[in-house]
C-alpha positions in Angstrom: -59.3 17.9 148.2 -61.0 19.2 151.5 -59.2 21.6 153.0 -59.0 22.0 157.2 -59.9 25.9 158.5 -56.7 27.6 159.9 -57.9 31.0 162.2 -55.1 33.8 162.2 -55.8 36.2 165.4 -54.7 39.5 165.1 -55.2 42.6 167.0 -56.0 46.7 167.5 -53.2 48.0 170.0 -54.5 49.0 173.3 -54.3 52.9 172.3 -56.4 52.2 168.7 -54.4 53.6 166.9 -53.9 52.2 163.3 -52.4 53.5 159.7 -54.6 53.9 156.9 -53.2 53.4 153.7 -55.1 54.1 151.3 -59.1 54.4 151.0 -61.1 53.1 147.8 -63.4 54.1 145.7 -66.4 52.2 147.1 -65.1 53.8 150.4 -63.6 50.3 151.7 -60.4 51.5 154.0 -57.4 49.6 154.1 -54.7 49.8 157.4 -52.5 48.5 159.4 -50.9 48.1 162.8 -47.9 47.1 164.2 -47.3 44.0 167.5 -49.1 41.3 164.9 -46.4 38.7 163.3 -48.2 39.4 160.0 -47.9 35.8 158.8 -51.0 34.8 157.3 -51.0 36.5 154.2 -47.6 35.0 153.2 -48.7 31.3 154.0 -50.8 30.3 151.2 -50.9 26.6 150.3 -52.9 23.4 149.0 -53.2 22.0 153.3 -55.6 24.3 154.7 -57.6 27.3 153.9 -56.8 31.2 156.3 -59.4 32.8 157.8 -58.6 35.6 160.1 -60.4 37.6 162.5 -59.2 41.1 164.4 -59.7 41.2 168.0 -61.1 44.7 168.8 -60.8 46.7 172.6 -64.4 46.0 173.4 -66.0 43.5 175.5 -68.7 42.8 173.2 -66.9 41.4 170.3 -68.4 38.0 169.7 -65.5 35.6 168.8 -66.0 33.0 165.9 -68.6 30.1 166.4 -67.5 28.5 163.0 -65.7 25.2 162.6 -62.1 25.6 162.5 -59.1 22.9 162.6 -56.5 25.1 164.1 -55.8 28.4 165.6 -52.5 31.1 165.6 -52.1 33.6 167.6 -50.3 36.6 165.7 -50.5 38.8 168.1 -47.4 39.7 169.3 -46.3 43.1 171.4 -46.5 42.2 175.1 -46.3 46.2 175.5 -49.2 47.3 173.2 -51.7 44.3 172.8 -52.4 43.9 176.8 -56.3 44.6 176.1 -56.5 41.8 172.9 -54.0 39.2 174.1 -56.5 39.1 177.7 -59.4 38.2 175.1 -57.2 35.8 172.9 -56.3 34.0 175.7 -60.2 33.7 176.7 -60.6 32.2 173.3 -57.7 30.2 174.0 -59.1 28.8 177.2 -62.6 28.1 176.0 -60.8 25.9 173.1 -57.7 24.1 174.8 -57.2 21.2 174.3 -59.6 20.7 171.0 -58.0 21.8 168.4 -54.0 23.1 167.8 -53.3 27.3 169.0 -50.1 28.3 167.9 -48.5 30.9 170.5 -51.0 30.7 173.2 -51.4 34.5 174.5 -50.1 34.0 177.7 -46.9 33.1 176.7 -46.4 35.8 174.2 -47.8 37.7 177.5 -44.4 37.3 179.0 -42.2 38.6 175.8 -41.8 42.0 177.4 -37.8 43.2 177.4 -38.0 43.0 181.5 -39.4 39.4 181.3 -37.1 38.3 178.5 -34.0 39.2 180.5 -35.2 37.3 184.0 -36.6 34.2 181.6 -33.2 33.8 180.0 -31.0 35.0 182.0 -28.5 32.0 183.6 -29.1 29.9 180.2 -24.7 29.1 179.1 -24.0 30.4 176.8 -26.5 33.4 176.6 -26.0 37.2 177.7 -29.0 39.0 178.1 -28.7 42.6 179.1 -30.3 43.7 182.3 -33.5 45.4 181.8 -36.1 47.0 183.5 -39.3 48.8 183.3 -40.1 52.3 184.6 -43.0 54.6 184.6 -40.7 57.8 185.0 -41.9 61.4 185.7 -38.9 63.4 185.4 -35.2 62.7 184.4 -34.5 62.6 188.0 -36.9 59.4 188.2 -34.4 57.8 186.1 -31.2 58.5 187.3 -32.5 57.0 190.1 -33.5 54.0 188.8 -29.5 53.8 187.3 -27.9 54.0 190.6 -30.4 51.5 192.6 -30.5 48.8 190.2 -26.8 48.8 189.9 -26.3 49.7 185.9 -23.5 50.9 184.7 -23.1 53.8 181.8 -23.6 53.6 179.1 -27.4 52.5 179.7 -30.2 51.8 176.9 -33.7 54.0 177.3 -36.2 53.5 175.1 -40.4 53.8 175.4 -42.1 50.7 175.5 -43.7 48.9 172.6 -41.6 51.0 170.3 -39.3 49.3 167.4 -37.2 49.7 165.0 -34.8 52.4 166.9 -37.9 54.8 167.2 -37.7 56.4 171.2 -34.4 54.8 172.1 -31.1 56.8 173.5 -27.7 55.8 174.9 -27.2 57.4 178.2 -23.7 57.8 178.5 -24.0 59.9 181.8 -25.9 62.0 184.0 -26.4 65.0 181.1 -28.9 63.4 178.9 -31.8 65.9 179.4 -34.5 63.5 177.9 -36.2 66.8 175.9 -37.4 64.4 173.3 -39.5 62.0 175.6 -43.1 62.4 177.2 -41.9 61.8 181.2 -45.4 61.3 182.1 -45.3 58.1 183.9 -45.9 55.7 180.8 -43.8 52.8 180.2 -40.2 52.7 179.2 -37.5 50.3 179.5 -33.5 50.9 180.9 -31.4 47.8 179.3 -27.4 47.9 180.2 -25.4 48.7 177.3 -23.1 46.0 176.3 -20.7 46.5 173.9 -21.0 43.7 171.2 -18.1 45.2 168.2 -15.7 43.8 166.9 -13.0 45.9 165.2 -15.8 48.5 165.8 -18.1 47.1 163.8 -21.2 45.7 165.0 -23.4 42.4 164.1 -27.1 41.7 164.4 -28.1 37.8 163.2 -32.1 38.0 163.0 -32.9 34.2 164.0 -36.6 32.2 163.3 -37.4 29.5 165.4 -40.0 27.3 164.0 -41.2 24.3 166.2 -38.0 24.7 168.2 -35.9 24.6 165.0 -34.1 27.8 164.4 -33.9 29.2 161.0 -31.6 32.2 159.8 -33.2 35.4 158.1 -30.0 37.8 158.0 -27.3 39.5 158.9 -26.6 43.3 159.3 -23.4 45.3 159.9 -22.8 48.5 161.3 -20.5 51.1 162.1 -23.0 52.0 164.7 -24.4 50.3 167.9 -28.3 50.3 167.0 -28.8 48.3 163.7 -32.1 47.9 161.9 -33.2 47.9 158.2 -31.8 51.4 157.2 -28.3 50.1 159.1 -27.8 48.6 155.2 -27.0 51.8 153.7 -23.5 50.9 155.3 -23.2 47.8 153.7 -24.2 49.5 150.6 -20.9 51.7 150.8 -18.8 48.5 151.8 -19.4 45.8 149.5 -17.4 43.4 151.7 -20.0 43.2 154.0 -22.4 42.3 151.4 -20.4 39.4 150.7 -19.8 38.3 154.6 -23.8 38.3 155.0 -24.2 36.3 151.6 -21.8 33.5 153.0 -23.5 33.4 156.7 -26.8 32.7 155.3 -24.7 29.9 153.1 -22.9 28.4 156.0 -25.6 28.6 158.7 -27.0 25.4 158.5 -23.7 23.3 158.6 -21.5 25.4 160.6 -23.4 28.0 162.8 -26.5 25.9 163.7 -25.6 22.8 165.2 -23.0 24.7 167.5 -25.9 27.2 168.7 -28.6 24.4 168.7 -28.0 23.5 172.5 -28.6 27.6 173.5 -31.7 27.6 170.9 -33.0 24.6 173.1 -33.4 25.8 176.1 -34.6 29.6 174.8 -37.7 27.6 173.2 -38.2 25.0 176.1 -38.0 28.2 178.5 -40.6 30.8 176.4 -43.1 27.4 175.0 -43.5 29.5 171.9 -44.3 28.0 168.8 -42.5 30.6 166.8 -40.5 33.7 167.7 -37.6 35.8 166.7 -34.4 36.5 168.1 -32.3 39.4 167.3 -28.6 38.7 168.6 -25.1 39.3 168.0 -23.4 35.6 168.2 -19.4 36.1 169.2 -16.7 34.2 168.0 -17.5 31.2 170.6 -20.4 30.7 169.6 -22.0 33.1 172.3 -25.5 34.8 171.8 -25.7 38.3 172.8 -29.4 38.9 172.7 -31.0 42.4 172.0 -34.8 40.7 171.7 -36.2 37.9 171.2 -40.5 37.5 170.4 -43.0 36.8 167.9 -43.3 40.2 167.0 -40.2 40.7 164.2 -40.6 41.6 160.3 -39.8 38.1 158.8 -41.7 36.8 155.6 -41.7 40.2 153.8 -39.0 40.9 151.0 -38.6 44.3 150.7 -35.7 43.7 147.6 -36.6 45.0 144.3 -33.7 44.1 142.1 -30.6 43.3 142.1 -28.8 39.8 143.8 -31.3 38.8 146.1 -29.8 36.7 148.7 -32.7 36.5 151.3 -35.7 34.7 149.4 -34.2 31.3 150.0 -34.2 31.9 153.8 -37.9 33.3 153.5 -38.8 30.3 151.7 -37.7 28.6 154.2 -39.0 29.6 156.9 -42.4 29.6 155.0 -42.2 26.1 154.4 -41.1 25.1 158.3 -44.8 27.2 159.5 -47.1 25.5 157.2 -45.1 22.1 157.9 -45.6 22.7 161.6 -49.0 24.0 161.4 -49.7 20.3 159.0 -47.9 18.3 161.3 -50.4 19.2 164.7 
């Protein structure tokens, strides 16, 4: 059967920076990066073949001339992809309107934490943090910012284009020194601080939405405000917690989806992303707290090596909703 020509776009950050892993015998050099959705590799199927190409920081890269049925965009950090999302979304102009693109460029553009919080903000039934980006000098540079845009401790700091907890700090007054951060007028974010425990335990849902459909990927608790993957050894200690996840992912579909779809809506009619993440706390009501929401989240990979694995199903999944999307266009 003939298969149609999907093109994944990745790209190297603005700063070129990348990690090599490993390098071969025949002197071949394998890295990575981080702000791509890393996709691709995870969607093989009989509908259509992946080609890829990297966007480098140069003008002179010559884009692909070859026949192809479809494009997505995987690039995905608003903060550290400005230089290769700007030449995606030349590609993406020359093209429109001929074949499919999946996350045009200058939407993923506006997926910054500042631009999150004024896109979404006013949506019922959503609380998004108040945030905004700085260029600070000195600690004094932020104080500042504190008392004229009206936050109240404790406030969120952390460098732009950063992840995974790396570079972030809860201010809880005026006596955090900052020793720890270059103050040298690159980006950084201040988000308000909004307490989201419950019986002093806190609860991140990781959401997918596919094609406007919204998929879940899991749930992590924590005795501590900032959750991400090493937030499990906590879970690990309390079993119970284990169990709670196991039965969210169970029930999403018939009890927690339909009664968030409405909020889930309006989030993908107001961002006109084909895919994106959402990281959130959803209360009791049904409420989302969100902490960020963008293209540019670790979904498809499994990182479990024995035991009861509870997440491939929801991988599956959401692997199956991509490459019926991309089909369906």
């Amino acid at each position: 059967m003939y298969k149609k020509d999907v093109l994944f776009i990745s790209g190297i950050p603005d700063n070129r920076k990348v990690h090599v892993t490993n390098v071969q015998e025949n002197g071949t050099i394998n890295w990575g990066s981080t702000g791509g959705t890393n996709l691709a590799d995870f969607l093989k199927n009989d509908d259509f073949s992946r080609r890829k190409i990297i966007l480098d920081t140069t003008l002179e890269q010559e884009l692909p001339r070859q026949k192809i049925h479809a494009v997505f965009n995987e690039i995905s950090d608003a903060d550290t992809h400005r230089i290769t999302l700007k030449k995606a979304q030349d590609f993406y102009q020359s093209i429109s309107g001929q074949i499919p693109f999946f996350n045009p460029p200058s939407k993923v553009m506006r997926t910054t934490r500042d631009n999150i919080y004024k896109l979404l903000s006013g949506i019922e039934g959503v609380n998004v943090a108040k945030t905004v980006k700085i260029q600070p000098q000195s600690a004094s540079d932020i104080y500042e910012t504190i008392e004229k845009e009206g936050f109240v401790y404790p406030v969120i700091f952390r460098q732009a284009g950063d992840h995974g907890g790396i570079s972030t700090v809860k201010i809880d007054d005026e006596n955090e020194k900052f020793y720890d951060f270059p103050l040298d007028g690159r980006d950084y974010y201040l988000t308000q601080f909004i307490d989201y425990s419950q019986n002093k335990i806190y609860t991140k849902y990781r959401l997918v939405v596919i094609d406007g459909e919204v998929f879940i990927r899991h749930v992590i608790f924590s005795d501590s405000w900032m959750i991400h993957s090493k937030s499990r050894e906590f879970m690990n200690k309390h079993k119970s917690y284990q169990r709670q996840e196991a039965n969210l992912l169970k029930s999403f579909t018939n009890e927690i989806k339909p009664k968030i779809q409405a909020i889930i809506d309006e989030i993908y009619r107001k961002l006109e992303l084909d895919y994106f993440g959402i990281d959130c706390n959803i209360d009791e009501d049904f409420n989302l707290i969100l902490f960020e929401v963008n293209p540019n989240m670790n979904v498809l990979i499994n990182n479990v090596k024995e035991g009861n694995d509870i997440w491939t199903k929801q991988i599956d999944k959401i692997k199956n909703a991509i490459i019926s999307m991309i089909v369906r266009r």
